[in-house]
C-alpha positions in Angstrom: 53.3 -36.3 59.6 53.0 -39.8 59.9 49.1 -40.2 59.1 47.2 -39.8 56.1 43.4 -38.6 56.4 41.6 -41.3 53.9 38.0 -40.4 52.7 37.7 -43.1 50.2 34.3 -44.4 50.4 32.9 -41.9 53.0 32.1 -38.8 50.3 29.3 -39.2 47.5 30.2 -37.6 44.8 27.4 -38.8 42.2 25.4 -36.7 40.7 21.9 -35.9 41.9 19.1 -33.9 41.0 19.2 -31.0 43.1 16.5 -29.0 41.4 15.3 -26.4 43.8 12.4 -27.5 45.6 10.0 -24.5 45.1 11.2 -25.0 41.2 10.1 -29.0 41.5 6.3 -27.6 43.0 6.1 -25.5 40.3 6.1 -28.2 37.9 3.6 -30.2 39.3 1.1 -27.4 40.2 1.8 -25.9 36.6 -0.6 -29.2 35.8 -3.2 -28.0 37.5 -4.9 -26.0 35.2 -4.5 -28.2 32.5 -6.1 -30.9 34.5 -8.7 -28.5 35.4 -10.2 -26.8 32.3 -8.4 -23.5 33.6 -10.5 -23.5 36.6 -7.8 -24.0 39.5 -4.1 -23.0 38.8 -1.5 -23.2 41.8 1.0 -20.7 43.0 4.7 -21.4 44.7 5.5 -17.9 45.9 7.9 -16.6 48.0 7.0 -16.3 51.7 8.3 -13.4 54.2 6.4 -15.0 57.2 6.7 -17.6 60.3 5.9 -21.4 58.6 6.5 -23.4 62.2 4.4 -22.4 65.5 6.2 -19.8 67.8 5.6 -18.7 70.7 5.6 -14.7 71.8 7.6 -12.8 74.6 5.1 -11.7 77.1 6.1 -9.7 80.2 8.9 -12.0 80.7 10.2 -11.0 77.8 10.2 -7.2 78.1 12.1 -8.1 81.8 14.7 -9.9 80.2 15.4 -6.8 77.7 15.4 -4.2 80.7 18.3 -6.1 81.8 19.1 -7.7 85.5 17.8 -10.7 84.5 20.4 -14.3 84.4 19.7 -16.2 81.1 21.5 -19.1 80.0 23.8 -19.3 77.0 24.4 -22.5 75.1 27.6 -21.9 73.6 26.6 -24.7 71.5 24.3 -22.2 69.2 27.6 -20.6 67.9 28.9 -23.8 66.7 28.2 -25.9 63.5 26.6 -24.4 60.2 27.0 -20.5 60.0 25.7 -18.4 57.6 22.9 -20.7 56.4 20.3 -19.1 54.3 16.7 -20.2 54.1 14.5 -19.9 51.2 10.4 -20.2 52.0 7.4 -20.4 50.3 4.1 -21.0 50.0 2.0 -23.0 47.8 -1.3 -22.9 47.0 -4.6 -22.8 45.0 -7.1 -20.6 43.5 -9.6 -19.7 40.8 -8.6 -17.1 38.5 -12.0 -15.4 39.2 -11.9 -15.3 42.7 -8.0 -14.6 43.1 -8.0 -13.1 46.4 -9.6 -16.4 48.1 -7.0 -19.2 48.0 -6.3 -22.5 50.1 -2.5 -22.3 50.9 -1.6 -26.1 51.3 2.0 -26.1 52.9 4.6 -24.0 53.3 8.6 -25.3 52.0 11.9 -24.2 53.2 15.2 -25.2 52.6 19.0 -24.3 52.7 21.8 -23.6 50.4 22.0 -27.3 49.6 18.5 -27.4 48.5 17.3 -30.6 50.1 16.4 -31.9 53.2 13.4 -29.4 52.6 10.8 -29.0 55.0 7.4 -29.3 54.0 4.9 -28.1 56.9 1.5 -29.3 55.8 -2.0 -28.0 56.7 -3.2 -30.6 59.7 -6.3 -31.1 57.7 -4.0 -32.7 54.5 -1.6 -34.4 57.1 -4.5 -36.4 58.6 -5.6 -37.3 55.3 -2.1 -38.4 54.1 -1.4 -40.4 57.1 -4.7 -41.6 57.9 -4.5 -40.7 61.8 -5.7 -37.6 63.6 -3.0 -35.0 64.8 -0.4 -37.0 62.7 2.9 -34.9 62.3 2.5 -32.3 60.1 6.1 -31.3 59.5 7.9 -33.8 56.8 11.1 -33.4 55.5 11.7 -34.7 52.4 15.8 -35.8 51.6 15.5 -35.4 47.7 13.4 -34.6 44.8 12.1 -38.2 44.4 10.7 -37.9 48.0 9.6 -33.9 47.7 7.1 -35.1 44.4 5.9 -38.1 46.1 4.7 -36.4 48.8 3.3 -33.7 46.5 1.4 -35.8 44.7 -0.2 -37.5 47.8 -0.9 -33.9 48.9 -2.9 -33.7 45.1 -5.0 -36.9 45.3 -5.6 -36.5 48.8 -9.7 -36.5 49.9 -8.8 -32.7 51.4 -7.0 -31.3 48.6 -9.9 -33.0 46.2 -12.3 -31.6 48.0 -11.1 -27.9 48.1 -10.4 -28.4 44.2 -14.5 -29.3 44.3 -15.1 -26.0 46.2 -13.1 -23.9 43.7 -14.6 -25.3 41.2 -18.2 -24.4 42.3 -17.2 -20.9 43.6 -16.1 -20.5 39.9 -19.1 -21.2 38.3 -20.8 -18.9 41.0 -19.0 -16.0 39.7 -19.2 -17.0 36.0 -22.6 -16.8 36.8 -22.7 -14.3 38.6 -21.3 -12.3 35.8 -23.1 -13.5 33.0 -26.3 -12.2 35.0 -24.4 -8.4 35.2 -25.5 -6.4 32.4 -23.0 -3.5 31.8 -24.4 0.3 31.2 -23.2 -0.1 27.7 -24.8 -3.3 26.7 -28.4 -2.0 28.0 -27.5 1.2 26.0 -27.2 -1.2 22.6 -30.4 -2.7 23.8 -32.2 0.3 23.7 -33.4 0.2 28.0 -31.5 2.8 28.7 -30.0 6.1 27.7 -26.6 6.7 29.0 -25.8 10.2 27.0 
């Protein structure tokens, strides 16, 4: 063999950090409560769902499964990465007394390799990041530096501040709400009623 395959200079081998992305969300949103008195805390959970628009199969669909139907095959799909695993979550925020009403902010998912991960942002947050209606709500972010950067836009965004308002103010509705609910036992103590 007369040639000699030469890779010097083409490879990166430095390292990088390649903390997992859900793991890197975590951190920041693990602020939140902190930074909010305990009123609004932030989840990154693992998410079973769709994250980009799809379409369904219709009628069309259900003909193409009974068969006699010519579809095109792009042999090109069975080329290239194989195997690749995705990892998605979600990520977003609630009040610990309201838990079952949350804002979910964006979804992430992202390969084996951990990064490029794609972030798929609620439009309402894109608009604000971007300043321009129907801006692309899909980013993909090429390492960590990038992934908390857009984070923390998401954070001091006018949307996500605003939410953070509303959670704030349905917390003190139920605070109130159950400071004004007087439990069978405590009007018992108070001699109004007799629960025997």
């Amino acid at each position: 063999m007369e040639r000699k395959l030469d890779l010097n200079g083409k490879l990166d081998f430095s390292d990088i950090d390649l903390t997992a992305p859900n793991k890197v969300v975590e951190q920041i949103s693990n602020q939140l409560s902190e930074e909010t008195n305990g009123i609004i805390y932030g989840e990154v959970v693992p998410y079973g769902g769709h994250i980009f628009s799809y379409n369904t199969k219709g009628f069309a669909g259900l003909a193409a499964s009974l068969g006699d139907v010519e579809r095109h095959v792009d042999i090109q799909t069975t080329l290239g990465k194989q195997g690749e695993e995705y990892q998605k979550y979600e990520f977003y925020l609630h009040t610990p007394l309201r838990k079952q009403y949350k804002y979910r902010i964006c979804y992430l998912q992202y390969g084996v390799g951990n990064y490029p991960v794609k972030v798929v942002l609620e439009q309402n947050i894109a608009n604000d990041i971007y300043s321009e209606m129907n801006s692309n709500y899909i980013i993909s972010c090429n390492n960590r530096s990038e992934l908390e950067d857009l984070i923390f836009k998401i954070m001091y965004s006018k949307r996500i501040i605003s939410v953070m308002q509303e959670l704030i103010r349905i917390n003190q509705i139920e605070r109130e709400q159950k400071d004004e609910f007087i439990s069978p036992e405590e009007l018992a103590e108070e001699n109004i009623i007799d629960i025997d």
